[in-house]
py3Dmol code that shows the C-alpha trace and the ligand (Angstrom):
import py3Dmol

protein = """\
ATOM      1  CA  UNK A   1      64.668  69.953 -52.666  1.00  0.00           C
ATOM      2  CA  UNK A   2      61.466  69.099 -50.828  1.00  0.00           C
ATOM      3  CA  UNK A   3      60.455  66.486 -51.629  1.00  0.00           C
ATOM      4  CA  UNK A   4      59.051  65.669 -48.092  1.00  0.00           C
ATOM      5  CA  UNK A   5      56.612  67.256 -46.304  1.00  0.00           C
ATOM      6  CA  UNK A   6      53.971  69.674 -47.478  1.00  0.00           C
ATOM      7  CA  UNK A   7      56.014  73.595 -47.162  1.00  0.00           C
ATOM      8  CA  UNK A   8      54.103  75.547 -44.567  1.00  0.00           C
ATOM      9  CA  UNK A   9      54.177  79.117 -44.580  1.00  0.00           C
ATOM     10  CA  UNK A  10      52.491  80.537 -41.527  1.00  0.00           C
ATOM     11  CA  UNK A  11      51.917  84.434 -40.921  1.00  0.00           C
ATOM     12  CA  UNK A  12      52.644  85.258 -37.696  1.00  0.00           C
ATOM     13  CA  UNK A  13      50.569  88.460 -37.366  1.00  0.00           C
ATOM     14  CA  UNK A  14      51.309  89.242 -33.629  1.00  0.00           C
ATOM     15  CA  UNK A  15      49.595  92.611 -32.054  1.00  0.00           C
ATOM     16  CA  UNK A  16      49.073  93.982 -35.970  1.00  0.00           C
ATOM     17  CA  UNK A  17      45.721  94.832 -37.894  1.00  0.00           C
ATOM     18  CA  UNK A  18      42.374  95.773 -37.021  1.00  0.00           C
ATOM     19  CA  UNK A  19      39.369  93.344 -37.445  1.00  0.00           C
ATOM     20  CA  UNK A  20      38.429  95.143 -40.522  1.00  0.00           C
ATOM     21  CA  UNK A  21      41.927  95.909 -42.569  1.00  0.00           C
ATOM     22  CA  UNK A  22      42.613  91.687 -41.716  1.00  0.00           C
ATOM     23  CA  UNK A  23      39.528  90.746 -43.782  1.00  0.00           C
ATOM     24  CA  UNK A  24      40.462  92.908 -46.080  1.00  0.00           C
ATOM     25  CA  UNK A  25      44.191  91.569 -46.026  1.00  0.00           C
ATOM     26  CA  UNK A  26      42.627  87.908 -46.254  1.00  0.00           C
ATOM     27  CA  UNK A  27      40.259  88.825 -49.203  1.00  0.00           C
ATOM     28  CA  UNK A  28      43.105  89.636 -51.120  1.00  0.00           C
ATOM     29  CA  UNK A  29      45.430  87.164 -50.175  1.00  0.00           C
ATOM     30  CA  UNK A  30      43.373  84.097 -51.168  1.00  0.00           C
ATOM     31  CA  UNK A  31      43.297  85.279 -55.232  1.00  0.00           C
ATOM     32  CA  UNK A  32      47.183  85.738 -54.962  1.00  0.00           C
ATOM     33  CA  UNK A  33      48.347  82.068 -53.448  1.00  0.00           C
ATOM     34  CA  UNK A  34      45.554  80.250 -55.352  1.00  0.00           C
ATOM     35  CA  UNK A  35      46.889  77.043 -57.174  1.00  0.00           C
ATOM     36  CA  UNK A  36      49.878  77.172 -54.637  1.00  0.00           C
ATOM     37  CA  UNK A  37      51.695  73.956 -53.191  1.00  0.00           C
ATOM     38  CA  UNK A  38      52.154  75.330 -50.047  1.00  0.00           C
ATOM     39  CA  UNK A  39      50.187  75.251 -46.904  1.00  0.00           C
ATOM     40  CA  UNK A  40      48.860  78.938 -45.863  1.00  0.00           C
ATOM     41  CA  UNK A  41      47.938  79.551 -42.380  1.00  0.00           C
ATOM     42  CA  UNK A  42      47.623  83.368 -41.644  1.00  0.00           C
ATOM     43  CA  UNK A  43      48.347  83.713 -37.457  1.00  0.00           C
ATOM     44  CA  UNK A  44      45.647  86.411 -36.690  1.00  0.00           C
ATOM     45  CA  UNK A  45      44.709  88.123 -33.449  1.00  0.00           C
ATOM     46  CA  UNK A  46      41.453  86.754 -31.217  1.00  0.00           C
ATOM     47  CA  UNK A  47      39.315  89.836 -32.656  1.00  0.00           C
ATOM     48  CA  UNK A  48      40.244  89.120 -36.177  1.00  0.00           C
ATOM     49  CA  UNK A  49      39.514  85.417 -35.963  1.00  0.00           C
ATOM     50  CA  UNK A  50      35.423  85.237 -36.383  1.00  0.00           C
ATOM     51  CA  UNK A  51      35.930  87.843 -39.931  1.00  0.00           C
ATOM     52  CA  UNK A  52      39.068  86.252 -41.203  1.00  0.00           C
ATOM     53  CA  UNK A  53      37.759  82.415 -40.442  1.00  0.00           C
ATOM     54  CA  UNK A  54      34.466  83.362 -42.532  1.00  0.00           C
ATOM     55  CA  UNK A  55      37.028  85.159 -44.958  1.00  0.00           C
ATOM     56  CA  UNK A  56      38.606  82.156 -45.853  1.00  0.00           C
ATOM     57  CA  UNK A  57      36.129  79.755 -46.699  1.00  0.00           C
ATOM     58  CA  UNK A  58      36.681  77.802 -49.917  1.00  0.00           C
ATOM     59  CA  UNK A  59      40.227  78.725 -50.158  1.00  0.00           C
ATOM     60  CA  UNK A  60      42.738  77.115 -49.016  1.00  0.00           C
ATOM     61  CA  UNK A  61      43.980  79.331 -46.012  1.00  0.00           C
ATOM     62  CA  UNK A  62      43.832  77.872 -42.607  1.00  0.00           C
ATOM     63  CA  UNK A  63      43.901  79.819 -39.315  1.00  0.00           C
ATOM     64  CA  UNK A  64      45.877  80.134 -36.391  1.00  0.00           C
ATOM     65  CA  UNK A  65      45.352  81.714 -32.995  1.00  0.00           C
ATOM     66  CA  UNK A  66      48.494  83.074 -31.510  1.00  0.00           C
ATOM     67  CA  UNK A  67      47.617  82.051 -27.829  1.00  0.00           C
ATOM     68  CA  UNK A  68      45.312  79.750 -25.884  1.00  0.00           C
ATOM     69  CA  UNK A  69      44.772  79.023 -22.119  1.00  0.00           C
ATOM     70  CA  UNK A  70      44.530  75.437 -21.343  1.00  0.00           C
ATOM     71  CA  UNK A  71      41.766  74.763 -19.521  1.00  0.00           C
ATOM     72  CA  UNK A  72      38.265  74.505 -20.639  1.00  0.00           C
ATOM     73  CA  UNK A  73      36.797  77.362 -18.917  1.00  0.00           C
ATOM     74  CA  UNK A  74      36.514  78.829 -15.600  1.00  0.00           C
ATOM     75  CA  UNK A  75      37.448  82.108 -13.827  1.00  0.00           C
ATOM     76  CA  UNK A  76      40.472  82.955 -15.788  1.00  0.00           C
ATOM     77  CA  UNK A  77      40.188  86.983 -17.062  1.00  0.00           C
ATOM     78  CA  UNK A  78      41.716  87.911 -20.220  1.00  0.00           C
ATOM     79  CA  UNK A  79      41.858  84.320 -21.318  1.00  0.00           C
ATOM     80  CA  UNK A  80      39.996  82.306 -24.420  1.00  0.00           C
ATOM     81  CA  UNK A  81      39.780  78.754 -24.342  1.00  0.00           C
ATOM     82  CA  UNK A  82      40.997  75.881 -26.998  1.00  0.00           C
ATOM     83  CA  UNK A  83      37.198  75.034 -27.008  1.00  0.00           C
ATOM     84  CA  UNK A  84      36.395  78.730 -28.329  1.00  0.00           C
ATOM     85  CA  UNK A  85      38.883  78.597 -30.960  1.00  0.00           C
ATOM     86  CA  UNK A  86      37.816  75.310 -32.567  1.00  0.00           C
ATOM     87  CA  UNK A  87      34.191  76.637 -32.503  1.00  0.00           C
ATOM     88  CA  UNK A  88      35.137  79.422 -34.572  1.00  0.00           C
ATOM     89  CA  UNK A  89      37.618  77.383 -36.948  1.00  0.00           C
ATOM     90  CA  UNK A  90      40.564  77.767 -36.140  1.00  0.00           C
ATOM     91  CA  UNK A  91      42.932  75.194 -37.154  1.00  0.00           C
ATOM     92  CA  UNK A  92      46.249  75.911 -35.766  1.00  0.00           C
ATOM     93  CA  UNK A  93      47.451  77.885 -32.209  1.00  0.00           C
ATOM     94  CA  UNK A  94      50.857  79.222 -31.481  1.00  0.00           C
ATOM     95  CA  UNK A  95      52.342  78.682 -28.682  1.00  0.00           C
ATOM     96  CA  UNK A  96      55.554  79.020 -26.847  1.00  0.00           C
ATOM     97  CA  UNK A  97      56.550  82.119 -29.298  1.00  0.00           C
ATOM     98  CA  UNK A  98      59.560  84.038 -27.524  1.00  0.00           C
ATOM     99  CA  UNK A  99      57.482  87.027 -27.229  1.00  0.00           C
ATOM    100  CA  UNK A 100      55.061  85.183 -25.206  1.00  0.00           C
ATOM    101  CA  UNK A 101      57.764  83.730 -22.933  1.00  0.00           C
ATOM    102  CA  UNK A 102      59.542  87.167 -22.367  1.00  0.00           C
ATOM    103  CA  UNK A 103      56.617  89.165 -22.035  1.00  0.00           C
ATOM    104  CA  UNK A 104      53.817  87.164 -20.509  1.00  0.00           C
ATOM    105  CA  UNK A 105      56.305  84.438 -18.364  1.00  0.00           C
ATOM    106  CA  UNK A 106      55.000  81.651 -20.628  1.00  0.00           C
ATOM    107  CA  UNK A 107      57.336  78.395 -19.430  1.00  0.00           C
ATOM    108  CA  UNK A 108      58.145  75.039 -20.961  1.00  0.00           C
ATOM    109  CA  UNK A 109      55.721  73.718 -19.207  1.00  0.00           C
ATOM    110  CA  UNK A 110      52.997  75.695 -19.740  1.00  0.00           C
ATOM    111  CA  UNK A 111      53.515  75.010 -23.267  1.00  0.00           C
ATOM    112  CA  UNK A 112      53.271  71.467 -22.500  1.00  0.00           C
ATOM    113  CA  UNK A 113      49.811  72.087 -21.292  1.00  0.00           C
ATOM    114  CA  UNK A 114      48.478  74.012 -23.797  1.00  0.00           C
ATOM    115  CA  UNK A 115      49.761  71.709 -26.310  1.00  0.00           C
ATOM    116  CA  UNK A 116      47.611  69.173 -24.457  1.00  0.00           C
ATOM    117  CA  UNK A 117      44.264  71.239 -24.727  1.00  0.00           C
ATOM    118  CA  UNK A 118      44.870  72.269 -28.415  1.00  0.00           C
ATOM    119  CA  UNK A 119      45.005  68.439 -29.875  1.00  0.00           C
ATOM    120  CA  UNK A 120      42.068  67.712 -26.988  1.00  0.00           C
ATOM    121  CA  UNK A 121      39.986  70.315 -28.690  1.00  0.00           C
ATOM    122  CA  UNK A 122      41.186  69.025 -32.136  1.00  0.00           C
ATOM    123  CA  UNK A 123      43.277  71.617 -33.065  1.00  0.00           C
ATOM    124  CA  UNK A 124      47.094  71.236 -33.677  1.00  0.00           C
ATOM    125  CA  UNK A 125      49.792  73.518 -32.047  1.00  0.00           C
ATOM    126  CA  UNK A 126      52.727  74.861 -33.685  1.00  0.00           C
ATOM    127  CA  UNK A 127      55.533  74.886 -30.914  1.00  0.00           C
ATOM    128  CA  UNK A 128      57.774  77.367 -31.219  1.00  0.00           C
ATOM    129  CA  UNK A 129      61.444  77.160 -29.691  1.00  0.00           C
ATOM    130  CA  UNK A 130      64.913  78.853 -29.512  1.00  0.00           C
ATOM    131  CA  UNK A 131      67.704  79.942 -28.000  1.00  0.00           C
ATOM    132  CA  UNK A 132      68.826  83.676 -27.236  1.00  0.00           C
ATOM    133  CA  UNK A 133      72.024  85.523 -28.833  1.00  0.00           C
ATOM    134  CA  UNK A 134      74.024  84.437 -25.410  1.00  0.00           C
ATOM    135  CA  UNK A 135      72.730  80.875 -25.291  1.00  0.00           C
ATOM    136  CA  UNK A 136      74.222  80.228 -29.181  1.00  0.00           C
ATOM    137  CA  UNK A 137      77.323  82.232 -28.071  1.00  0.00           C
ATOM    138  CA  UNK A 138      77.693  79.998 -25.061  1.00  0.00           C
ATOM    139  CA  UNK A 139      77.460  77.112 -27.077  1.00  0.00           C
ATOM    140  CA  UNK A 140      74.196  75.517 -25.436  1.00  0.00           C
ATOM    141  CA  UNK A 141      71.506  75.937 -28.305  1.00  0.00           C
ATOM    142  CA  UNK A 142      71.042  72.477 -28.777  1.00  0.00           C
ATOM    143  CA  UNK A 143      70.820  71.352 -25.718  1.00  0.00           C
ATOM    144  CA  UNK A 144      68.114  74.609 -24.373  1.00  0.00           C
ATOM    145  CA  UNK A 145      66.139  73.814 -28.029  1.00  0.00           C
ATOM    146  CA  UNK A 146      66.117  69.730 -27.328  1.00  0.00           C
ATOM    147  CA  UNK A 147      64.570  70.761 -23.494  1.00  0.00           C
ATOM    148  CA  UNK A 148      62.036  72.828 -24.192  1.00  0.00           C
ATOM    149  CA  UNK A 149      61.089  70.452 -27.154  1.00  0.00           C
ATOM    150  CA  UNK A 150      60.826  67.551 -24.770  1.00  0.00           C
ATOM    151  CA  UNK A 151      58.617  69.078 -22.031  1.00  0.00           C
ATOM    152  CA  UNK A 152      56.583  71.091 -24.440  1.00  0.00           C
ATOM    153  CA  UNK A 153      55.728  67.160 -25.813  1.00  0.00           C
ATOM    154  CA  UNK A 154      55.360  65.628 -22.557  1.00  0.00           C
ATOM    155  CA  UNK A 155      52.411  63.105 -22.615  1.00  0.00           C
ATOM    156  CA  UNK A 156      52.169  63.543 -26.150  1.00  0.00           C
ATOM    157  CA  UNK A 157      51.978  60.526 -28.453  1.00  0.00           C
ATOM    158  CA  UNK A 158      53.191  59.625 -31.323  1.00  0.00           C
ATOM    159  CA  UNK A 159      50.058  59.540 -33.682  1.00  0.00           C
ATOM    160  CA  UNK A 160      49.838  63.932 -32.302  1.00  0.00           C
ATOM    161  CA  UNK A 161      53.285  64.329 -32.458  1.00  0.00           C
ATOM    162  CA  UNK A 162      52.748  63.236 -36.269  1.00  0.00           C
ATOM    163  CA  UNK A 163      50.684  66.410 -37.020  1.00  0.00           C
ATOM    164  CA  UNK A 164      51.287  69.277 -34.628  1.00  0.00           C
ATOM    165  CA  UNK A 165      54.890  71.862 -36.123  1.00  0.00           C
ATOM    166  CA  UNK A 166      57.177  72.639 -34.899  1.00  0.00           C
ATOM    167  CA  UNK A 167      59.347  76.781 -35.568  1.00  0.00           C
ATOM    168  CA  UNK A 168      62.211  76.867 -34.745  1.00  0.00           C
ATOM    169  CA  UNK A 169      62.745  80.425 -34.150  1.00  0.00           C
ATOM    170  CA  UNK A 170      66.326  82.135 -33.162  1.00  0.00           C
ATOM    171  CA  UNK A 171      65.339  84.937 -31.219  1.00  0.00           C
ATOM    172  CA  UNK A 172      68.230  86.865 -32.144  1.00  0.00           C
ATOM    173  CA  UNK A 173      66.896  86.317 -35.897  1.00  0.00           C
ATOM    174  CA  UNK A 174      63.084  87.663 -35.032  1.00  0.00           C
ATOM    175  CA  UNK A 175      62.509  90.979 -36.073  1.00  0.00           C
ATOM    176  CA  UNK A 176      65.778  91.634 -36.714  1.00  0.00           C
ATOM    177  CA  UNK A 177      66.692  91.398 -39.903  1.00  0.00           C
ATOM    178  CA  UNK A 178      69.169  88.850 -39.001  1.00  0.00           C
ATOM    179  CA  UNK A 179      68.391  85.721 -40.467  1.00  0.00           C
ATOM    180  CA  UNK A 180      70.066  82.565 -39.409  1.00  0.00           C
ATOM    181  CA  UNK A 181      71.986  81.196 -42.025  1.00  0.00           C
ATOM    182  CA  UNK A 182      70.413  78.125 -43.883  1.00  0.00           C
ATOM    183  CA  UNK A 183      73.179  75.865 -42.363  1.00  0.00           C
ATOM    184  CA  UNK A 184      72.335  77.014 -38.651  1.00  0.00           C
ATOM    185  CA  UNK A 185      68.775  76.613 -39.288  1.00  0.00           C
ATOM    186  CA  UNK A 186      69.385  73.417 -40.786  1.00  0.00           C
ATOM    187  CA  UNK A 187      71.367  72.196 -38.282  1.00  0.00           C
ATOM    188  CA  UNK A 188      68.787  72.861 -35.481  1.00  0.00           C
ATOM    189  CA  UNK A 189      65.851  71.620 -37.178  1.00  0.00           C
ATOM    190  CA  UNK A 190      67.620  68.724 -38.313  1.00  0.00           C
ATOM    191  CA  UNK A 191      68.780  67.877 -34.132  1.00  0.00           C
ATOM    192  CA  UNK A 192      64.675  68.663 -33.546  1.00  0.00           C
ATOM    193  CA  UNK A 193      64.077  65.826 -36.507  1.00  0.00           C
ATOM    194  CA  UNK A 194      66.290  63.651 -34.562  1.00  0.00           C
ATOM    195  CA  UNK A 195      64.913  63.773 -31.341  1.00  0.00           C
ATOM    196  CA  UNK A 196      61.643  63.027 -32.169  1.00  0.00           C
ATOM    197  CA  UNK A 197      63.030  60.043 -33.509  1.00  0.00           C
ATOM    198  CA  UNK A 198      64.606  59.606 -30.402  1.00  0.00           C
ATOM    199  CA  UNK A 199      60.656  59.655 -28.357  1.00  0.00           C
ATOM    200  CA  UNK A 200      58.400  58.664 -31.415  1.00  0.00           C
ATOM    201  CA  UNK A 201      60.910  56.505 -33.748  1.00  0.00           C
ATOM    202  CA  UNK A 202      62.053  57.091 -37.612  1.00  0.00           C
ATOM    203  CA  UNK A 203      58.309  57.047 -39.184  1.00  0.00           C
ATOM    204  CA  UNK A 204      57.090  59.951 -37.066  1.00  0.00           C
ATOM    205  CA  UNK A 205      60.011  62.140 -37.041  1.00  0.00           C
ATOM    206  CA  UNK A 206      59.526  61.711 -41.149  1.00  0.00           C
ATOM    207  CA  UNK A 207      56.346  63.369 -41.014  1.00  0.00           C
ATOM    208  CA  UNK A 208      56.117  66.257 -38.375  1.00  0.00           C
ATOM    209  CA  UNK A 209      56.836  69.291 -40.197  1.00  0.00           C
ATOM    210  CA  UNK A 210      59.503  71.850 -38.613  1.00  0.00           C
ATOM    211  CA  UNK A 211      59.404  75.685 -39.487  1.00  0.00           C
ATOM    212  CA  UNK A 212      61.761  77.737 -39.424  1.00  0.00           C
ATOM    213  CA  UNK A 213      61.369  81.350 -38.123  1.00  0.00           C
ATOM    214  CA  UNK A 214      63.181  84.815 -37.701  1.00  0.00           C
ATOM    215  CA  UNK A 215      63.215  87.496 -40.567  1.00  0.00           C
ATOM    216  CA  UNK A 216      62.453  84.960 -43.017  1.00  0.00           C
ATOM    217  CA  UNK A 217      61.446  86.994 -46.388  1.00  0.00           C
ATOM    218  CA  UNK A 218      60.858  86.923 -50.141  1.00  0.00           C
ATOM    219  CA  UNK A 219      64.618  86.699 -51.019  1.00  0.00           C
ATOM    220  CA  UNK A 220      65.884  83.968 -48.300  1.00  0.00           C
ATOM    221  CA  UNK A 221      62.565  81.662 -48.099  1.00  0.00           C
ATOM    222  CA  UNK A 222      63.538  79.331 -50.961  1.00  0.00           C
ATOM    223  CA  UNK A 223      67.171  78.628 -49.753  1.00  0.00           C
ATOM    224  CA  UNK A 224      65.478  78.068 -46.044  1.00  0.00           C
ATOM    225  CA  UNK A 225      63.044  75.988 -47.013  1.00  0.00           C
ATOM    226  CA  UNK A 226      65.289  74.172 -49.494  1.00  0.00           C
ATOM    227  CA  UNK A 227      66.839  72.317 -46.386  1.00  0.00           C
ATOM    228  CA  UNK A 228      66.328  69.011 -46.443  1.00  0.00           C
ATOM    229  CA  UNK A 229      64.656  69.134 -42.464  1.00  0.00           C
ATOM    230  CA  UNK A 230      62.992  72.580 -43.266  1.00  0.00           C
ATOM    231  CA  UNK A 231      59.574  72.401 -43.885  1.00  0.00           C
ATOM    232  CA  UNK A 232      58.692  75.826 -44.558  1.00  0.00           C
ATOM    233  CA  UNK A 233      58.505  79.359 -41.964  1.00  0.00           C
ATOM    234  CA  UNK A 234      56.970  81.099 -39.241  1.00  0.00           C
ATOM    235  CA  UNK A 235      56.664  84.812 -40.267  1.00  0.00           C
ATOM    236  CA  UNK A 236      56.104  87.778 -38.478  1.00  0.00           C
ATOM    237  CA  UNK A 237      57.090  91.317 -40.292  1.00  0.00           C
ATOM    238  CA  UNK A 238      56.721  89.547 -44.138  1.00  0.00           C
ATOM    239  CA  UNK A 239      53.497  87.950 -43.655  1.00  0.00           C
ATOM    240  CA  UNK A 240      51.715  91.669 -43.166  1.00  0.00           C
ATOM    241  CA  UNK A 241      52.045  92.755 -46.468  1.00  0.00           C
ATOM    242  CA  UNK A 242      50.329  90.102 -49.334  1.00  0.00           C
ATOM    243  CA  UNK A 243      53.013  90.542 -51.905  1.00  0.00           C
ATOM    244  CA  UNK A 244      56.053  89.747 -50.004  1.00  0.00           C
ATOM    245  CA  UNK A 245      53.837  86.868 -48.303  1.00  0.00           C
ATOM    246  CA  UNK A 246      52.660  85.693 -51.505  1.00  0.00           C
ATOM    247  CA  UNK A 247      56.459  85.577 -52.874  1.00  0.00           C
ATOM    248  CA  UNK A 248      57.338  83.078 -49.629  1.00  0.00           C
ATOM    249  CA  UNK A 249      54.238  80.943 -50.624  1.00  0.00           C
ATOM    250  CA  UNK A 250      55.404  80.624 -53.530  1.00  0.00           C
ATOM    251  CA  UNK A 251      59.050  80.228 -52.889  1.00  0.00           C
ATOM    252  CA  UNK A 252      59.383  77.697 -55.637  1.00  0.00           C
ATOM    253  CA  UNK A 253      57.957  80.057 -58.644  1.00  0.00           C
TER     254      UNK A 253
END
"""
ligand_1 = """\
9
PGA
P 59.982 87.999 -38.037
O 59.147 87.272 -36.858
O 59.706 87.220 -39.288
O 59.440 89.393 -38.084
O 61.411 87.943 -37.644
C 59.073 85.873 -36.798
C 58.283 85.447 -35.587
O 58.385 86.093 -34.522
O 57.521 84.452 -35.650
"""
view = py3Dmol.view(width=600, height=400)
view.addModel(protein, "pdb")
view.setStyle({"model": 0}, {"cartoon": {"style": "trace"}})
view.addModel(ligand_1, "xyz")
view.setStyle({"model": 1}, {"stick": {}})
view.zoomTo()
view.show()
């Protein structure tokens, strides 16, 4: 059981839903997870963010960007600052998803300095990591998981390291279908638990939560999060429709 950390379950909306249809998504979510134990963040695109931040006041949903450039400001088209997002509310930013690393050459340390400008601008990052199909088959996803955790907290201290997440995310498990069984999740969130005992000591380590992530849904959330260094998901495809979101929120009904 968890008796640990507070269960996160965080939507990870990517490229999906207008402005208008995530309001209305939002509106409806907030009666169906109310009185929950779980921690709701809904990951929303830039556009969505000014409805769906109004949208959720006085419930207990919290709100994630999916991206964030790391400096302040300055001539850098297409991007949106860490300053921008904490003026509209946002509370979380996710960064280092696999998507964002294939697709848009996001690197380890990048990562590292976005985490940097999201606590600066006193929001917390959730750091997503994994290893591809070949990696696990070659035997090196702990060691490609424990690098990319340790640059992407370079400079970081303890006291942060406390509060941001950390999703693990198998990126042969997103979007496929495939989820990782609860004992390989386990075992990777458990060697992530470990190292930051390693660079913060036992007391921190105890406290940051780790997600796990990659076709997490209604009928496996409750065995995932059951893990004893699970503390909740990251999810993509289940998090767009309420019901099967509201059934991971409430994994424990
Ligand atoms: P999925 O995506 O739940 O659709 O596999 C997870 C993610 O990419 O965060």
């Amino acid at each position: 059981m968890s008796g640990k950390r507070v269960i996160m379950a965080a939507g990870n909306w990517k490229m999906n839903k207008t402005p208008r249809e995530a309001v209305e998504f939002v509106n409806h979510l907030r009666g169906l997870i109310k009185g929950s134990s779980s921690e709701v963040v809904v990951g929303v695109p830039f556009v969505c963010i000014p409805g769906v931040a109004e949208a959720v006041k006085g419930s207990d949903i919290k709100v994630a960007a999916q991206n964030a450039h790391w400096e302040a400001s300055g001539a850098y088209t297409g991007e949106v600052s860490c300053g921008m997002l904490k003026e509209l509310g946002v509370d979380y930013v996710i960064i280092g998803h696999s998507e964002r690393r294939e697709y848009f050459g996001e690197t380890n340390e990048m990562v590292n300095k976005k985490a940097r400008a999201i606590l600066d601008a006193g929001v917390l990052p959730i750091i997503c990591c994994g290893e591809t199909l070949t990696q696990r088959e070659q035997g090196v996803t702990k060691e490609h998981v424990r690098y990319q955790i340790k640059v992407a907290l370079l400079g970081i201290t303890a006291q942060e390291a406390s509060r941001l997440v950390i999703a693990y995310e198998p990126i042969w498990a997103i979007g496929t279908g495939k989820t990782a069984t609860v004992e390989q999740a386990q075992e990777v969130c458990g060697m992530i638990r470990e190292l930051l005992a390693e660079l913060y000591g036992k007391d921190v380590a105890e406290r940051t939560r780790i997600l796990y992530g990659g076709s997490v849904n209604a009928g496996n959330a409750k065995a995932l999060f059951d893990m004893p260094d699970i503390d909740g998901g990251l999810v993509g495809g289940a998090s767009l429709k309420p019901d099967a979101f509201e059934k991971i929120v409430r994994h424990d009904a």
